[in-house]
N, C-alpha and C positions, 0 to 999 in steps of 0.2 A: 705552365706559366713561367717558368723560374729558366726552363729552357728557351723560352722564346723572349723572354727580358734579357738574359746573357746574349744568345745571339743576334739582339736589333740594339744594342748598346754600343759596340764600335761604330756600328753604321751611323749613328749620329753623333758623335766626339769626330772634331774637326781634328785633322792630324799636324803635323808638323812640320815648317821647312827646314833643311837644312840648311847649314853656314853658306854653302855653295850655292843653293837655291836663292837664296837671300841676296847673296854676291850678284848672281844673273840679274836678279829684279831690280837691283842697285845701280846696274851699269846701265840696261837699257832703258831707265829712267831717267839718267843724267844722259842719254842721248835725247829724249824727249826733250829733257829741260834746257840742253846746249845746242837741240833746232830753237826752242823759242827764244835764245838769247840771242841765236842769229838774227834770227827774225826782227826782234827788238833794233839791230844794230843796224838792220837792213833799215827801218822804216826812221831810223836815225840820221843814214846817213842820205836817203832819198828820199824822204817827206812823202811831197805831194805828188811826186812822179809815179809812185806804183800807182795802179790805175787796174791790176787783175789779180784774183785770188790766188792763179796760180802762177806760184812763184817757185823757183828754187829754196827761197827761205821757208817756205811753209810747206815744200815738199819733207825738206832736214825734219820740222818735230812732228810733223803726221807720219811719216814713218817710224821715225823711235816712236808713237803713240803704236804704231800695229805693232812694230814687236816688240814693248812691253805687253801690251793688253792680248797679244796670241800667247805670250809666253804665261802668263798668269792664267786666261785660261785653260794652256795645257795641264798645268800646276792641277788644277779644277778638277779636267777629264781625268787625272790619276784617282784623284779623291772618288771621283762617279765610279770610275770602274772595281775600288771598292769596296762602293758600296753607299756609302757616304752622298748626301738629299742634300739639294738647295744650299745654300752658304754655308752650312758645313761642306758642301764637296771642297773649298776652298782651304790652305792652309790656315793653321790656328793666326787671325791676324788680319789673314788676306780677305776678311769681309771690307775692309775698305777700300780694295780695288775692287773686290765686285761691284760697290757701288760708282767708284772711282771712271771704270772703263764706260759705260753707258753715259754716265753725266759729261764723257769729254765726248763721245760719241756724239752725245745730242749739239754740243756745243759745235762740234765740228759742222755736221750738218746747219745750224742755226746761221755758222759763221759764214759759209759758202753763201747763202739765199741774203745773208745779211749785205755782205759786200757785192753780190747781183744785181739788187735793189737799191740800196742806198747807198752805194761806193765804198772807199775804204776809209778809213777815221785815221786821222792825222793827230799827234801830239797826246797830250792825255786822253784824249778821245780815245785813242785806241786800246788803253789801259782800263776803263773805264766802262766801254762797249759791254752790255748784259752778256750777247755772245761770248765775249775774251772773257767773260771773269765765270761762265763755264766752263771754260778750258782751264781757266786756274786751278777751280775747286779743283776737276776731275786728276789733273797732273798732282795736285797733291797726295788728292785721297791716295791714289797710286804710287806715290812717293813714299809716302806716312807707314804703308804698307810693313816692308822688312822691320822699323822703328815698332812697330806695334804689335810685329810675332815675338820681335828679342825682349819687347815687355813682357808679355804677358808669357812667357818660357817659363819655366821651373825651375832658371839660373838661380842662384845668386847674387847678393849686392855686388858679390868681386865676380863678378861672372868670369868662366875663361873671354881671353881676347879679342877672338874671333868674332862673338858674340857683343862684345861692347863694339866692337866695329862697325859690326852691321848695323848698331844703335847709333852708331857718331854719323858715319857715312851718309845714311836715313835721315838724320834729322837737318845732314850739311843739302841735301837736296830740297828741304823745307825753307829753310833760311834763305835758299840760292831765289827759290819762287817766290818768297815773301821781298826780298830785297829787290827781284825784275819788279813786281807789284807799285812797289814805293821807289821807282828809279829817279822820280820826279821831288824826292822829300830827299834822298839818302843822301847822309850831310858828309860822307866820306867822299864823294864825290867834288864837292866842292869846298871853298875856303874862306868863311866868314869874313867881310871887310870892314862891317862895322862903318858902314857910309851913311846913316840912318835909320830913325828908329823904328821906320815899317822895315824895312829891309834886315837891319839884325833879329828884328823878332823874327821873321819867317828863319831864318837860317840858321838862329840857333835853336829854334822849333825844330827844324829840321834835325840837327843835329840830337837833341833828345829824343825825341822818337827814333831814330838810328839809334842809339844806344841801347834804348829798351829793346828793339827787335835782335841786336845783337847778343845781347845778354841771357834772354828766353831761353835758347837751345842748351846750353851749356847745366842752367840751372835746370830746367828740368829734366835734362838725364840724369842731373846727381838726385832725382830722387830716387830713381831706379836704383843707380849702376854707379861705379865708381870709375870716376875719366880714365882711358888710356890715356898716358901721356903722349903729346902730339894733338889727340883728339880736336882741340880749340883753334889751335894753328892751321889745322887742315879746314875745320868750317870757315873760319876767317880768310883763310886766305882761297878756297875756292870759289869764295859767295864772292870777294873784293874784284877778286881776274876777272871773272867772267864778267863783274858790272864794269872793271875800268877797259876791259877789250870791248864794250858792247858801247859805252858811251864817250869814251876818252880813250881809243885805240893809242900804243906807241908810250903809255902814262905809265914806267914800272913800279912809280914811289908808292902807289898806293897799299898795290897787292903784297911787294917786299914790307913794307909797312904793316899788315895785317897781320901777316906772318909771323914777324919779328915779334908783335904785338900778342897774338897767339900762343907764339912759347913760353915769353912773359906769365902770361896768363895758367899755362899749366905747370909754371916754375911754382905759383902758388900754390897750386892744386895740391900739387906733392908735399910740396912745406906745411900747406896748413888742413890737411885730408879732411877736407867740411864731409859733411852727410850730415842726416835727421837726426841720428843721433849725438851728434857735433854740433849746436846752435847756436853760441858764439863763433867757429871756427866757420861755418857755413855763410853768417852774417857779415862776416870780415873779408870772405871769400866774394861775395855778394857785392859789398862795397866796392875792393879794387877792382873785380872783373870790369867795368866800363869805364873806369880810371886812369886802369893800365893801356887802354886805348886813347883816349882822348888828350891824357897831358901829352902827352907824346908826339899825338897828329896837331894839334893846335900849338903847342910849341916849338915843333919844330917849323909851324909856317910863321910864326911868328918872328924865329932866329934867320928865317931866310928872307924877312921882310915883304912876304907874298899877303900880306894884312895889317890892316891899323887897328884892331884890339888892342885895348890896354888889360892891364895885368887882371885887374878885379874879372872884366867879362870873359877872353881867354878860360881862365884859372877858377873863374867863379863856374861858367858854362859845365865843365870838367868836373868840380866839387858838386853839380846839380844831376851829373849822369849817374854822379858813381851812387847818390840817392835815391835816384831811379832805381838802381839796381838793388839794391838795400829792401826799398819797396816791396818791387816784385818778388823778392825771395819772400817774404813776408807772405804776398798771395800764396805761392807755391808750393810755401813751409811752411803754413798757420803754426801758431801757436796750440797747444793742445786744448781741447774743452775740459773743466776741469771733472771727474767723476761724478759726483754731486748732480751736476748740472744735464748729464746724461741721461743719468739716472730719472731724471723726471721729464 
């Protein structure tokens, strides 16, 4: 008995990717996610004209879908061969592209017989389509992948680099899906005018939910890990390019703006080293994270006169994000329960 528990014990412990492995699965997933931004730009900039499924744009991320989803699972067939059953055969992690590759799978098929039958969806419609937001999930789960083996690693809070990398990179390919998702809300995109009061509420709506979604990534890998520096500059300003070449091509202020906004942001990081066990320094990290973005873009449209905000909404909108963020660290960071109360 004791020889046959030793030897069927690796066979079920899921193994491990490497840094490289991780890398691969990173790259050909933001080829996935950079056909569907094409895609997004294609049906941007010719509406109602496409008229067939098959398109050059939707060749670009069904391709990067087959080689991510062949590359993960060759990942697999290593694991089978061995030895290693069912989602163990997959890297420690990569159960989320197991599930990942089938649900876009299905979506894909779904999306052909969809636009066979009832044409193609125009404007939100097409964001919105049951089919496309199966392709979301699955591009995520498949995204989320590398982010959820460098979690669950046996790193360290200071993990080496490579390693917080493949957590930043990872989680810059979740942000990049979540922001194509909300192309239609993302208030970096545009520039509040303040013409009326249906009109500002939607846009600075917008603009808070842009904050919260910007803010999510950053804060929950410091639960994990500690930022490399760059880390923020790179989610921000990869998420930003690809929305402002997909919706406002030739636009550089945006992405330089992210960027710029980005380093800001891990200027913090460094000064004020938040983690769990830092809960003022975490809370105050919290706070400017979507501050150091927002005074910045709303006042700089305001000095170039591209908006009639006045100081209170601008400056008030900004003092409301960086709450937001404050917030969510709150969700992310609870507060501890006290012993006592465990206890029973």
């Amino acid at each position: 008995m004791t020889t046959a528990s030793t030897t069927l014990a690796p066979a079920t412990r899921a193994g491990r990717a490497t840094t490289r492995q991780n890398l691969v699965t990173i790259a050909l997933a933001w080829w996935l996610i950079a056909g569907v931004f094409t895609d997004g730009w294609a049906h941007n900039q010719f509406g109602e004209t496409l008229e067939t499924f098959f398109t050059p744009w939707h060749a670009a991320f069904y391709s990067g879908f087959l080689a991510v989803a062949g590359w993960c699972l060759f990942l697999a067939s290593r694991g089978w061969r061995e030895g290693r059953r069912g989602l163990s055969a997959f890297p420690d992690g990569y159960h989320l592209a197991a599930l990942g590759v089938p649900i876009f799978a299905l979506g894909g098929v779904g999306d052909l017989t969809w636009h066979t039958v009832l044409g193609i969806e125009v404007g939100i419609e097409a964001l919105l389509s049951p089919t496309h937001l199966l392709l979301f999930l699955g591009a995520m789960l498949i995204g989320a992948s590398p982010l959820n083996a460098a979690w669950r690693s046996p790193e360290p809070r200071a993990a080496r680099p490579a390693v917080r990398w493949v957590a930043t990179l990872s989680a810059t390919s979740l942000l990049a899906m979540t922001a194509f998702m909300h192309m239609y809300l993302w208030g970096l995109l545009t520039v509040p005018q303040g013409l009326g009061y249906v009109q500002t509420r939607g846009e600075l709506s917008a603009i808070l939910l842009t904050a919260v979604v910007m803010a999510a990534p950053p804060l929950l890998l410091l639960r994990r890990f500690t930022l490399p520096f760059g880390s923020v500059a790179v989610m921000y300003g990869v998420t930003n390019l690809g929305m402002t070449l997909m919706v406002l091509p030739g636009n550089i202020r945006v992405p330089l703006l992210a960027v710029a906004t980005g380093l800001l942001i891990d200027v913090w990081h460094a000064l004020l080293r938040p983690s769990p066990t830092r809960p003022w320094h975490l809370r105050a990290f919290a706070f400017l994270l979507p501050l150091s973005v927002w005074v910045p873009y709303l006042g700089d449209a305001v000095w170039r006169g591209q908006t009639s905000l006045s100081l209170e909404l601008w400056l008030g909108v900004a003092v409301m994000t960086a709450l937001g963020g404050l917030a969510l660290s709150a969700l992310i960071f609870p507060a501890p329960i006290p012993a006592e109360v465990e206890g029973n």
